[in-house]
DRENDO-1510 file (C-alpha; in Angstrom, 1 decimal, always signed):
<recs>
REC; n; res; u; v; w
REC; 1; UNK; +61.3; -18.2; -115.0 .
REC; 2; UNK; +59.0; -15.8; -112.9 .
REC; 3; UNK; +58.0; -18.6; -110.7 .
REC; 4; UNK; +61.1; -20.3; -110.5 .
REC; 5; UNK; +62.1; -16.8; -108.6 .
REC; 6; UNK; +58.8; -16.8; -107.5 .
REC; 7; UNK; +59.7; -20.2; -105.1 .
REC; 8; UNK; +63.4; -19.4; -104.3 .
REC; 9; UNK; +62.3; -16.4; -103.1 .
REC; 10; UNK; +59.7; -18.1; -100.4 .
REC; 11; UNK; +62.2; -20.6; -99.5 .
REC; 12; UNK; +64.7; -17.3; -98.8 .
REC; 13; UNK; +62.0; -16.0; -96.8 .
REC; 14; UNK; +60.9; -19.3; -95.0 .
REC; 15; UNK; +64.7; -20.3; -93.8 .
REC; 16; UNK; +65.2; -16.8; -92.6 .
REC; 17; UNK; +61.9; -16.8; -90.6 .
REC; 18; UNK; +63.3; -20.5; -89.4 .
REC; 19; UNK; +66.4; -19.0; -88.5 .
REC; 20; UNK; +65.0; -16.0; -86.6 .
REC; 21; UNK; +62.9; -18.1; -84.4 .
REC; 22; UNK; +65.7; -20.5; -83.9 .
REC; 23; UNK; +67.9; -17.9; -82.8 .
REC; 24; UNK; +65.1; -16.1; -80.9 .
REC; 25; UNK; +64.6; -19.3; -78.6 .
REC; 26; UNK; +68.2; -20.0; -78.0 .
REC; 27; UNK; +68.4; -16.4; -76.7 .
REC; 28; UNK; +65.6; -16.5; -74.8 .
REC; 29; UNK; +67.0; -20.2; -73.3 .
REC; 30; UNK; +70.6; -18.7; -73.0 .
REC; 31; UNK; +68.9; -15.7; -70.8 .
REC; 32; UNK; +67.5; -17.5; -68.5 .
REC; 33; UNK; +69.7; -17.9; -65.2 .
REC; 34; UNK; +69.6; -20.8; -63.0 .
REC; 35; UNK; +71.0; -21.2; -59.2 .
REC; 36; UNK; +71.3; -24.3; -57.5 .
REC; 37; UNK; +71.5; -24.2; -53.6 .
REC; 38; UNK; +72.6; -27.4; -51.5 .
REC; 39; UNK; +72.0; -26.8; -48.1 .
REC; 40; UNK; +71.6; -29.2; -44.7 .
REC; 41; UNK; +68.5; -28.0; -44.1 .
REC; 42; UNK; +65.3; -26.0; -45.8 .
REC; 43; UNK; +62.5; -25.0; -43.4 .
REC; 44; UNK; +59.9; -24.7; -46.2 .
REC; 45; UNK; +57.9; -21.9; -44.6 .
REC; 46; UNK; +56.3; -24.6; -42.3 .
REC; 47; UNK; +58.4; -27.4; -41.1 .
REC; 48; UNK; +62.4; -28.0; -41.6 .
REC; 49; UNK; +63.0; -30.6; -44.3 .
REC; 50; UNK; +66.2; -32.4; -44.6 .
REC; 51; UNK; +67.3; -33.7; -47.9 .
REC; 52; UNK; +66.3; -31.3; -50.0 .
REC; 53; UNK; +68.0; -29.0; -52.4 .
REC; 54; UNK; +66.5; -25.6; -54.1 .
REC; 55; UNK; +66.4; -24.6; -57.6 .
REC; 56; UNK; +66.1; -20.9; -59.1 .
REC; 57; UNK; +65.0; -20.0; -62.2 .
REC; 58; UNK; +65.6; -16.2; -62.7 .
REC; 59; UNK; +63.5; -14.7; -59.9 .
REC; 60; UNK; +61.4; -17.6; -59.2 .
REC; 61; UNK; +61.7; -20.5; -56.7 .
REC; 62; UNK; +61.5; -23.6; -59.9 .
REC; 63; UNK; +62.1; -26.8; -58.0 .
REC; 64; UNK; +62.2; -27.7; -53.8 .
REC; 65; UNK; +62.5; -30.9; -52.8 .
REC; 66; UNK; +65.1; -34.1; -53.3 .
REC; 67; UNK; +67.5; -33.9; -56.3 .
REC; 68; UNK; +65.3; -35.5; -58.4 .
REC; 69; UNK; +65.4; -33.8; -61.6 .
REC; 70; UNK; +68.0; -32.4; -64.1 .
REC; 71; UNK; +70.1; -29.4; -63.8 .
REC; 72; UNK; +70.2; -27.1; -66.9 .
REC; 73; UNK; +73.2; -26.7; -68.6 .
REC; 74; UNK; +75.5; -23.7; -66.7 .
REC; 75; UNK; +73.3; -23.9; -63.9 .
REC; 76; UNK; +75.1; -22.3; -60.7 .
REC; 77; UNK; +75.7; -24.8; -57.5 .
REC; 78; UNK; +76.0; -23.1; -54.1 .
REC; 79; UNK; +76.9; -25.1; -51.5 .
REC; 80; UNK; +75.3; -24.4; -48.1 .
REC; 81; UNK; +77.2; -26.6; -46.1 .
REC; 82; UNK; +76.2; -26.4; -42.4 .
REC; 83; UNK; +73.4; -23.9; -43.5 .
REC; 84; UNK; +69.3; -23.4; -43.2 .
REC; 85; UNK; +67.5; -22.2; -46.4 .
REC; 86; UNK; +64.8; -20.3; -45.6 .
REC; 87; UNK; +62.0; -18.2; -47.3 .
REC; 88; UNK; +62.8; -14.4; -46.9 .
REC; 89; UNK; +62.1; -13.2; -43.6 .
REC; 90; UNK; +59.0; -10.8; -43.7 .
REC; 91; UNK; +59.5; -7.7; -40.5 .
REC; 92; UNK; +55.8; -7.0; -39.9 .
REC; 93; UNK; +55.7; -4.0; -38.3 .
REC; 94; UNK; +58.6; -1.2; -39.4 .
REC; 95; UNK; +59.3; +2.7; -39.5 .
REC; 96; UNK; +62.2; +2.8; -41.8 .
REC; 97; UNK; +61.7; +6.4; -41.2 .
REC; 98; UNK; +62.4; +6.4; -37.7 .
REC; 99; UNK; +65.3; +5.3; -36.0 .
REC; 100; UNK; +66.4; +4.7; -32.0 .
REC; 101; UNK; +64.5; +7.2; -29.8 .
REC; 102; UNK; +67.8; +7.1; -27.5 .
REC; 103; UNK; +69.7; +8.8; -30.4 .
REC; 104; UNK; +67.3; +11.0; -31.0 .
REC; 105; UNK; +63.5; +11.5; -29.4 .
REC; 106; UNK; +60.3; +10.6; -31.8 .
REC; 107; UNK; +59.2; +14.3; -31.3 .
REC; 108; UNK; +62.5; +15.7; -32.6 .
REC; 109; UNK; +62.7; +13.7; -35.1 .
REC; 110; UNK; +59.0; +14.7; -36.6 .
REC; 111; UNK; +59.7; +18.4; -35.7 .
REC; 112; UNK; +63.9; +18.8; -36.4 .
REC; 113; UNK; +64.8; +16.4; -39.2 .
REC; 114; UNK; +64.2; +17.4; -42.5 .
REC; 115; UNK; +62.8; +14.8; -45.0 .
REC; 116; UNK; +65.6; +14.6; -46.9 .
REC; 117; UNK; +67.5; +13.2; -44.0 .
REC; 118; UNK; +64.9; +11.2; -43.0 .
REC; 119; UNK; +64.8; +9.6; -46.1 .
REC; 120; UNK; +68.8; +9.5; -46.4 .
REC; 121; UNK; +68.2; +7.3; -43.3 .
REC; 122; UNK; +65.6; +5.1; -44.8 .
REC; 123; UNK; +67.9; +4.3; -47.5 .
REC; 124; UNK; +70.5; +3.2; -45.2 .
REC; 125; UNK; +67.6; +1.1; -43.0 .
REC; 126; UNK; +66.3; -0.2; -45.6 .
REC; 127; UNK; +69.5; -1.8; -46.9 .
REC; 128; UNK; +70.5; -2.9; -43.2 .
REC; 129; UNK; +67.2; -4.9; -43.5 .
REC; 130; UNK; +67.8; -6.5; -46.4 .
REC; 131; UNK; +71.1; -7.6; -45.0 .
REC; 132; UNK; +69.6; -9.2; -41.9 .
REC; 133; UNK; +67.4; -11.6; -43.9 .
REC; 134; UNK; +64.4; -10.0; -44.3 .
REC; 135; UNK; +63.3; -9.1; -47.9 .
REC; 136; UNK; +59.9; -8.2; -47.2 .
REC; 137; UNK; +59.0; -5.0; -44.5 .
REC; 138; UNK; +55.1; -4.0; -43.7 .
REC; 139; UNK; +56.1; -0.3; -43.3 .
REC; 140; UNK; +53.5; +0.9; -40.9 .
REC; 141; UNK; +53.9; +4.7; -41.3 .
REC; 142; UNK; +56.0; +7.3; -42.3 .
REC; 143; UNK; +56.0; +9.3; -38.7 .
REC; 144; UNK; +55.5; +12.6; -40.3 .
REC; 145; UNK; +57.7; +12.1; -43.6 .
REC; 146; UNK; +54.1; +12.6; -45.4 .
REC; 147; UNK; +54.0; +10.0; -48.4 .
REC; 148; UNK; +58.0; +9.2; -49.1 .
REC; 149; UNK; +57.6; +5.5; -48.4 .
REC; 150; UNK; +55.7; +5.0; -51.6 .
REC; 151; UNK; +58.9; +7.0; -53.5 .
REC; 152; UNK; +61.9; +4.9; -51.2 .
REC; 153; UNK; +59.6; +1.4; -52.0 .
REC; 154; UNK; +59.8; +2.9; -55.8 .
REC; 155; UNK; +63.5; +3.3; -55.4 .
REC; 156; UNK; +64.0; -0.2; -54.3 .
REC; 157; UNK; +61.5; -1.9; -57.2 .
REC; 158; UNK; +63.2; +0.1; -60.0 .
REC; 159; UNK; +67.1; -1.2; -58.7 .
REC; 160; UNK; +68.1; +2.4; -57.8 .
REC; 161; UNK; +69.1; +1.6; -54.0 .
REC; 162; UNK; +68.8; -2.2; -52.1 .
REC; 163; UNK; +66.2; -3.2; -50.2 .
REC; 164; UNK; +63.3; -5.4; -49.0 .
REC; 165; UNK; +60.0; -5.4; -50.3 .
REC; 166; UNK; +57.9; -3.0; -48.8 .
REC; 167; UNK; +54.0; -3.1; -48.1 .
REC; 168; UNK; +53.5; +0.4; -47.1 .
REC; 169; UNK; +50.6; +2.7; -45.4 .
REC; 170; UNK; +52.3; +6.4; -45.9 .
REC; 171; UNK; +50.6; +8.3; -43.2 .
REC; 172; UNK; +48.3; +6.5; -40.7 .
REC; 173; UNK; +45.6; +7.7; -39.3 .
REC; 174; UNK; +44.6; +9.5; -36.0 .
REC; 175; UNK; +41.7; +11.3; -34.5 .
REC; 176; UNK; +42.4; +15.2; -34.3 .
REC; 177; UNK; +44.1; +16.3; -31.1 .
REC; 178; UNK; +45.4; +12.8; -30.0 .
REC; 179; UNK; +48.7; +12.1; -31.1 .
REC; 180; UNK; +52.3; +14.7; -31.5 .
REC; 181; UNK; +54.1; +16.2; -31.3 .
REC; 182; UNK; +52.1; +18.4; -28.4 .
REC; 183; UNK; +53.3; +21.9; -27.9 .
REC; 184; UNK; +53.0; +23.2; -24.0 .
REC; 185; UNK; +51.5; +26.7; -26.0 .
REC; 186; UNK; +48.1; +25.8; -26.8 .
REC; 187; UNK; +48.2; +28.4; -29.9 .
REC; 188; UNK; +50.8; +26.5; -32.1 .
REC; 189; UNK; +49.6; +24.2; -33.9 .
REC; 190; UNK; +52.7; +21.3; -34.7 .
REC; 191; UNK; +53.0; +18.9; -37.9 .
REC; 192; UNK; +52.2; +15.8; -37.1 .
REC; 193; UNK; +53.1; +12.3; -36.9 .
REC; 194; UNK; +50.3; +11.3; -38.7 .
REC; 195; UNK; +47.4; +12.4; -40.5 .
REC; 196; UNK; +44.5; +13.7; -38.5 .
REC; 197; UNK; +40.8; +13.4; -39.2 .
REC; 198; UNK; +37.5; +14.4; -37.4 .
REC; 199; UNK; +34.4; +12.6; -38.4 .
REC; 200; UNK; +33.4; +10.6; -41.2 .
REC; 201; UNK; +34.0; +12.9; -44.0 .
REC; 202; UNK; +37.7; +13.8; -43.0 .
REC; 203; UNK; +38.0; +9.7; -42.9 .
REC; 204; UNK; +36.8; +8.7; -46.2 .
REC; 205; UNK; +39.2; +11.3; -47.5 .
REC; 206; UNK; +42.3; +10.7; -45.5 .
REC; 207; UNK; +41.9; +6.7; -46.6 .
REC; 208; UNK; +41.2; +7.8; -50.4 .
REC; 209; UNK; +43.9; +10.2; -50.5 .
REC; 210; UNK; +46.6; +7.7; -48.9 .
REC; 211; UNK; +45.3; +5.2; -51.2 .
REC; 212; UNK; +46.1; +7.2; -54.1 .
REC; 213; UNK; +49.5; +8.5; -52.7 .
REC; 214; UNK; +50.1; +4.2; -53.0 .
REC; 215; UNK; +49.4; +3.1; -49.7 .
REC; 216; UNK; +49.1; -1.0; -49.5 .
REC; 217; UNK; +46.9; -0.7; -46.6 .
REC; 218; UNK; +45.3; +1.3; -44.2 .
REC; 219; UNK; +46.5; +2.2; -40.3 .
REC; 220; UNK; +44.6; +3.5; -37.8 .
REC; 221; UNK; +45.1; +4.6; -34.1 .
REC; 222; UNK; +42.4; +2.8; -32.3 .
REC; 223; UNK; +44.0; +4.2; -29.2 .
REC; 224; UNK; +46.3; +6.7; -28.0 .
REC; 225; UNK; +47.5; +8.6; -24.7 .
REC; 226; UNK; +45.1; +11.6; -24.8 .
REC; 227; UNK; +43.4; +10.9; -21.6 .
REC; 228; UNK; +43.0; +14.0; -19.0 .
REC; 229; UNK; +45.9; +13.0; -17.5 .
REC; 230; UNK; +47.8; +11.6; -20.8 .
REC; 231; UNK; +46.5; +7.7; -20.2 .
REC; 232; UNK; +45.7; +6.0; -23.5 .
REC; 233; UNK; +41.9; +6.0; -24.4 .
REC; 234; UNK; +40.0; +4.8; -27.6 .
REC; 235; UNK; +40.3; +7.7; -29.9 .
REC; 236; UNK; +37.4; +6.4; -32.3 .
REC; 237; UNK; +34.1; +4.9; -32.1 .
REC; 238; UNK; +33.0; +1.9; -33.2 .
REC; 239; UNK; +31.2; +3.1; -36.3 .
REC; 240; UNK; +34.0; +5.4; -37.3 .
REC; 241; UNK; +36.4; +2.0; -37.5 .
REC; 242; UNK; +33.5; +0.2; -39.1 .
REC; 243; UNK; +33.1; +2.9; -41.9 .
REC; 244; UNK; +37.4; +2.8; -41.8 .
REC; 245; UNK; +37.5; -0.6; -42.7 .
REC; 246; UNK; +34.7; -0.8; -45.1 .
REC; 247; UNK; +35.8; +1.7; -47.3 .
REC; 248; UNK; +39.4; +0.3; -47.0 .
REC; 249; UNK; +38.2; -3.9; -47.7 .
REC; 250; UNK; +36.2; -2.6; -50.9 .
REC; 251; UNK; +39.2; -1.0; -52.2 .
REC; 252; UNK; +40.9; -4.5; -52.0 .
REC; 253; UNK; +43.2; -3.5; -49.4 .
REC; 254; UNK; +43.6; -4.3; -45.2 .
REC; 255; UNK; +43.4; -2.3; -41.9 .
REC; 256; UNK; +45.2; -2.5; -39.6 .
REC; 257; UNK; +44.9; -0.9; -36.2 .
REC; 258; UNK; +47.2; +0.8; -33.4 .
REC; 259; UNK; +45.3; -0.8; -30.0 .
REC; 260; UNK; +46.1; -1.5; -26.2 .
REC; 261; UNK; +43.5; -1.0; -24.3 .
REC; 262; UNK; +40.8; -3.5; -23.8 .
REC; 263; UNK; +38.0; -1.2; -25.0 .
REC; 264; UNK; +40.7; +0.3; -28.0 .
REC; 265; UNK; +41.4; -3.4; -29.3 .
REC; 266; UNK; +37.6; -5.0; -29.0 .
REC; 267; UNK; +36.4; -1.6; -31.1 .
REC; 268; UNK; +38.9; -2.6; -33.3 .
REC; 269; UNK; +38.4; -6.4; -33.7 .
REC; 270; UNK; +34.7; -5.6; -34.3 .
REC; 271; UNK; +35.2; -3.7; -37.5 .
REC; 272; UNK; +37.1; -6.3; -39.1 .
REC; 273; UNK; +40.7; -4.9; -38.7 .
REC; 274; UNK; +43.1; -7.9; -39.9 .
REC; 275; UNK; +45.9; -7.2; -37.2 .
REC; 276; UNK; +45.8; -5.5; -33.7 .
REC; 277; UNK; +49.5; -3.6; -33.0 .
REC; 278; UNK; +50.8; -3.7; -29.6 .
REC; 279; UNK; +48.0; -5.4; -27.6 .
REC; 280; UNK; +49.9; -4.5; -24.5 .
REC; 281; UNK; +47.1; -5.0; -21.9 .
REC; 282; UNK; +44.7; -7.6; -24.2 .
REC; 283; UNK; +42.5; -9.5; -21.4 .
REC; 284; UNK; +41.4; -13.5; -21.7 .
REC; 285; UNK; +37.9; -12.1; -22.9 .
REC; 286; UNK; +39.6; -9.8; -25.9 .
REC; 287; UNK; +42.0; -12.3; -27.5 .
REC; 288; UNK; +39.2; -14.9; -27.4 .
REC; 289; UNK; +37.4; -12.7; -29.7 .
REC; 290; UNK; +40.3; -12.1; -31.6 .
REC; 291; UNK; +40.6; -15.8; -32.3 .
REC; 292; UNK; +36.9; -15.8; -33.0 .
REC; 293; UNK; +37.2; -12.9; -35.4 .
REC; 294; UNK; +40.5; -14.5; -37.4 .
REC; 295; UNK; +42.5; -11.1; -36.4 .
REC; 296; UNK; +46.5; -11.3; -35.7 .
REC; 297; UNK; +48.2; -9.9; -33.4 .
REC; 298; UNK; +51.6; -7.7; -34.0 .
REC; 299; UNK; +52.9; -8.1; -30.5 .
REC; 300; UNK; +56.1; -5.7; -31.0 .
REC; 301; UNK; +57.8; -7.2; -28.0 .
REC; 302; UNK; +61.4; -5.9; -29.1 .
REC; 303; UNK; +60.3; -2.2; -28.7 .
REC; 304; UNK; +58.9; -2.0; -25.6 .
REC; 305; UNK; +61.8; -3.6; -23.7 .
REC; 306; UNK; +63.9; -1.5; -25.9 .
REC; 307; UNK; +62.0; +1.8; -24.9 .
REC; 308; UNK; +61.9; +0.5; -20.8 .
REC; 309; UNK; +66.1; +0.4; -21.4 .
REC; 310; UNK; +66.3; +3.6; -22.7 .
REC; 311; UNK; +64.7; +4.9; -19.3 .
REC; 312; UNK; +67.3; +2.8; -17.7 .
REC; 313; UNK; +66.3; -0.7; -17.0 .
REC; 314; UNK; +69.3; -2.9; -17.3 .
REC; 315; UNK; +67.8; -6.6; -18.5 .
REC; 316; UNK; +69.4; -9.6; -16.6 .
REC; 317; UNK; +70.0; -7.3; -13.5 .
REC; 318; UNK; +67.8; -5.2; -12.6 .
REC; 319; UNK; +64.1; -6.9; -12.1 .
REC; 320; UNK; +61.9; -6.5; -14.9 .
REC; 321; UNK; +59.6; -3.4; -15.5 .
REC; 322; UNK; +55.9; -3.4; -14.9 .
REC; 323; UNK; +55.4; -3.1; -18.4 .
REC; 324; UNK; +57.6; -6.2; -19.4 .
REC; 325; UNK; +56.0; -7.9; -16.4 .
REC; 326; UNK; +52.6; -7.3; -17.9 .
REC; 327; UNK; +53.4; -7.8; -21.7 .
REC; 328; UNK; +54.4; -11.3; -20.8 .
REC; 329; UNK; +51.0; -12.0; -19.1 .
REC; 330; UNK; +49.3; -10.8; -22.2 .
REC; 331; UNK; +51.2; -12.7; -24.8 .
REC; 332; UNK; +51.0; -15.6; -22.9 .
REC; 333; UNK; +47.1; -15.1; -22.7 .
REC; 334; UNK; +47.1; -14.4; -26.5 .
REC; 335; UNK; +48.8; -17.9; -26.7 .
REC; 336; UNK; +46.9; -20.0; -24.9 .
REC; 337; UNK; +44.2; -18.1; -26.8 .
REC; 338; UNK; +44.9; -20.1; -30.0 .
REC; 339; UNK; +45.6; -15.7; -31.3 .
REC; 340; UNK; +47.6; -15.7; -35.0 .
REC; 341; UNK; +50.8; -14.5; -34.0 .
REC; 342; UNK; +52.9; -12.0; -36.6 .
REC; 343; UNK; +56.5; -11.1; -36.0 .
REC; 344; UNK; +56.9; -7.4; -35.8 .
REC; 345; UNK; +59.0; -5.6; -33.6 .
REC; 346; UNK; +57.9; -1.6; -34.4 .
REC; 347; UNK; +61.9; -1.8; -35.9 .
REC; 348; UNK; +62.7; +2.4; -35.5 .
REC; 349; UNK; +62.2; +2.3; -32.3 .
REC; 350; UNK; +65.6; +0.3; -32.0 .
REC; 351; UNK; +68.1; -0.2; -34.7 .
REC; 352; UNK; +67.2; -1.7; -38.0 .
REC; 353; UNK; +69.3; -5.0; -39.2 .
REC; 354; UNK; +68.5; -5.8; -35.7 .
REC; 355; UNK; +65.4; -7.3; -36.4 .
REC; 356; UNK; +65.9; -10.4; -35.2 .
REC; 357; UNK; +65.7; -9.0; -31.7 .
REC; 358; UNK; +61.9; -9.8; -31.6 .
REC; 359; UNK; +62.0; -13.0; -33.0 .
REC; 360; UNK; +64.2; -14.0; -29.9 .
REC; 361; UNK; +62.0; -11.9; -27.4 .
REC; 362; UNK; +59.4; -14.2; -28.8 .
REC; 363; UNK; +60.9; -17.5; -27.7 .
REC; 364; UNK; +61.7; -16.2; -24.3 .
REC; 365; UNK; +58.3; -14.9; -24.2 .
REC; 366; UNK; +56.9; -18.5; -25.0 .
REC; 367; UNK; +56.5; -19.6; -28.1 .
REC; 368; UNK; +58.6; -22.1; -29.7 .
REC; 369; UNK; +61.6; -21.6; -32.5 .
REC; 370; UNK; +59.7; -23.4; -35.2 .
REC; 371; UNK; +56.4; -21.1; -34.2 .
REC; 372; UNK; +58.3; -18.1; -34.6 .
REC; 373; UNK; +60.0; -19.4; -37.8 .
REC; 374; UNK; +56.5; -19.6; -39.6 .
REC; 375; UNK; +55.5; -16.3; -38.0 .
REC; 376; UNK; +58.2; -14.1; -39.3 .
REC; 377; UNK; +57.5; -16.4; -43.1 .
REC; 378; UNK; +54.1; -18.5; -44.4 .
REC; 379; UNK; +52.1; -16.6; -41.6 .
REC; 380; UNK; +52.8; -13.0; -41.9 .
REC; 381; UNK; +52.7; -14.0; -45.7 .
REC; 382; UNK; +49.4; -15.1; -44.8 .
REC; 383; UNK; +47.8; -12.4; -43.0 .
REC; 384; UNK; +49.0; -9.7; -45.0 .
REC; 385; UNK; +47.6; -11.0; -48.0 .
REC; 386; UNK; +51.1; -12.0; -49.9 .
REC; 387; UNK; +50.9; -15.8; -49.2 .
REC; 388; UNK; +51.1; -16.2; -53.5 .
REC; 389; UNK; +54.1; -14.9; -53.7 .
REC; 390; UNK; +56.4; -14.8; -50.5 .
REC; 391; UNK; +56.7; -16.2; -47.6 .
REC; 392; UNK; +57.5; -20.1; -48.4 .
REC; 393; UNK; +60.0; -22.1; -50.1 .
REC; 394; UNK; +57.7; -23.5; -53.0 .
REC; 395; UNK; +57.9; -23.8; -56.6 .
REC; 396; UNK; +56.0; -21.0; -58.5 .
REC; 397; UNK; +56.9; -18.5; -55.3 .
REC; 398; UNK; +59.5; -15.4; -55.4 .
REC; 399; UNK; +62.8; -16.2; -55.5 .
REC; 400; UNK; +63.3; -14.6; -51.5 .
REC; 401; UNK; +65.3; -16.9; -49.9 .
REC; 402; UNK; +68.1; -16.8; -46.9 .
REC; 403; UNK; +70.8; -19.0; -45.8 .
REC; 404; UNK; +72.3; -18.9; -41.9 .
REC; 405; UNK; +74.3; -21.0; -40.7 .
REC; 406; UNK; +73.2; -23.8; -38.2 .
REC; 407; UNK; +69.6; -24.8; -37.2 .
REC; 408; UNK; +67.6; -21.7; -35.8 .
REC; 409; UNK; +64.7; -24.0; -35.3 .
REC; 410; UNK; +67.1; -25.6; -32.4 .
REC; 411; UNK; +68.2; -22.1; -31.4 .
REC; 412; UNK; +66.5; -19.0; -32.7 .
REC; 413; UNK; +69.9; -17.4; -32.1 .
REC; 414; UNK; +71.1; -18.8; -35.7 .
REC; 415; UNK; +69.0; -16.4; -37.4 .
REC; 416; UNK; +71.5; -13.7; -36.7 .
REC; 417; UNK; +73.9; -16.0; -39.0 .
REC; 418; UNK; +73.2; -14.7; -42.5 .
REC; 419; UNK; +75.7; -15.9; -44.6 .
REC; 420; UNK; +73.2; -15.8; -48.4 .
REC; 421; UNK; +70.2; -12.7; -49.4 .
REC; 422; UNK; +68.5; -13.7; -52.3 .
REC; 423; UNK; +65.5; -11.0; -53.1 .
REC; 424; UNK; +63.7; -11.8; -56.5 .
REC; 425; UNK; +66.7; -14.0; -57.7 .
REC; 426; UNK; +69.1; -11.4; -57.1 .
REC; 427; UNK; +71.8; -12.4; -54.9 .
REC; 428; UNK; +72.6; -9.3; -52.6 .
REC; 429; UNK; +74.4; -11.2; -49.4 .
REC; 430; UNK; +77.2; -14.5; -50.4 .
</recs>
């Protein structure tokens, strides 16, 4: 009798176990969400393919390619009709906690704004981003709001607010006395825009301390207007951006470096910074060693023009500005160069969501649609270090994809169209 019970008992106990992991896998198969997407076109991160369609499985890119496999059951179809898929557009140079200097100037908005509203305002950019197409930012400095980029890029990772992904470097760095606000009374000492260090000791601390606010990499000003009479001069020396970037590479992380003059940028390049910002007056002899050194180059064409029109220039009537004049001599030298190009457009300096502006600066500056395509995707995925997870339309990769209508590799103006925002499988733009 005893065993009798003994064996019905086990049985019990065995169908119940069979049950539970029956109904455990059909849960975990029921939660899984599928999105089908049939566009014209899918530039892959590289070249425009036709014929293909994209599958998403929860927040990750499953299939891309022909419709040659089977749809789950309740998969969701969107048609794309008329539309480009492309990866997520990555914006590789940002201040989401600035915004246009012609509403109001960078030095009242370090020295007047509190952080809250700053940071009220980031919100806001942040989501106008997102809305434009690009789900990834590299945010390249807070501009005086101290460490809040790593709590707003918090914000958007936990679901609180919408937003791209951010890869963030909190405060910068600068030598003392070189950047602002200034004050015309010597005695008063001003915050700052970013965070000031004198000699090697003050460095390794400034990089460990951003580092351990969060910071995803390291910026420094190789560079900045602090000449006698306010021209830009190299604010460090070579073995002060040598000791920068080693302690930053053996933390696992990348530096990055504010540089236009010749002698700012070559200091730079030297050290082993991965991308030069602005490059503004680059020579033949400087970009060549940038190509020889593998180090980018963040041109940030949108904000000067956008600061020369804020003095008044009116583009497509008046003639162009010495500075436009001589930024298009560079970046052409930086092209015929063989340089890695990124897009960035320093986005704070004019409006955010308008980040497509450089993208279309770069075209008229000389490169190609397709070029600037795999610059604002695979390539600033590549330099920044993210090319496992973003920046290509590729089975394993983060669901971060857009739709806009037309070809923008026949006209770059098409990128404007956003008519789909996927960020992580979550649709936030249909």
């Amino acid at each position: 009798m005893y065993f009798t019970l003994h064996n019905n008992n086990m049985k019990k106990n065995f169908l119940l176990i069979v049950c539970l992991q029956f109904l455990m896998t059909l849960a975990a198969q029921q939660a899984d969400k599928y999105i089908l997407l049939k566009p014209d076109r899918v530039f892959d991160g590289v070249q425009m393919q036709t014929g293909w369609v994209v599958l998403v499985k929860n927040n990750t890119i499953e299939q891309a390619g022909a419709m040659t496999f089977k749809l789950p059951a309740g998969t969701q179809i969107i048609e794309l009709k008329g539309h480009s898929l492309l990866p997520g557009l990555i914006e590789g140079h940002s201040h989401l906690f600035l915004h246009p200097y012609n509403e109001t100037s960078w030095d009242d908005q370090v020295l007047k704004e509190s952080r809250a509203e700053r940071t009220a305002r980031a919100v806001n950019h942040a989501k106008a981003t997102l809305m434009a197409g690009f789900t990834t930012v590299r945010d390249l400095g807070t501009e005086g709001a101290m460490y809040d980029d790593a709590g707003l890029k918090k914000a958007i990772e936990k679901g609180v607010i919408p937003g791209p992904r951010m890869i963030i470097a909190t405060r910068a760095i600068v030598a003392r006395g070189a950047y602002g606000p200034k004050s015309e009374n010597p005695d008063v000492d001003l915050p700052q825009g970013a965070e000031e260090v004198a000699g090697l000791e003050e460095l390794s601390k400034a990089i460990r301390s951003q580092i351990g606010h969060g910071a995803d990499l390291i910026k420094v000003y190789a560079d900045y207007r602090y000449g006698p009479n306010g021209e830009t001069q190299p604010t460090f020396s070579e073995i002060e951006l040598g000791w920068l970037v080693g302690n930053t590479v053996s933390s696992g992380r990348k530096a990055v470096a504010h540089a236009s003059t010749p002698e700012g940028m070559k200091r730079a390049i030297l050290a082993g910074v991965s991308t030069i910002e602005h490059g503004d007056d680059g020579t033949e002899e400087v970009f060549k060693l940038m190509k020889e050194k593998g180090v980018a180059l963040c041109p940030t064409l949108a904000a000067g023009e956008a600061v020369e029109q804020y003095r008044g220039w009116k583009k497509g009537i008046d003639p162009e500005p010495n500075r436009i004049v001589n930024k298009r001599k560079t970046f052409q030298l930086a092209l015929q160069a063989g340089v890695t190009i990124c897009m960035g457009g320093d986005a704070g300096v004019y409006t955010h969501g308008d980040n497509a502006r450089e993208m279309e600066l770069m075209v008229d500056y000389g490169m190609k649609p397709l070029e600037v395509l795999r610059s604002t995707t695979s390539v600033n995925a590549d330099v920044f270090g993210y090319a496992s997870k973003i920046g290509r339309i590729k089975k394993g990769l983060a669901a971060d994809i857009i739709a806009v209508e037309g070809d923008p590799s026949a006209d770059i103006k098409n990128i404007r169209k956003v008519n789909l925002v996927i960020k992580d499988g979550v649709i936030y733009k249909k």
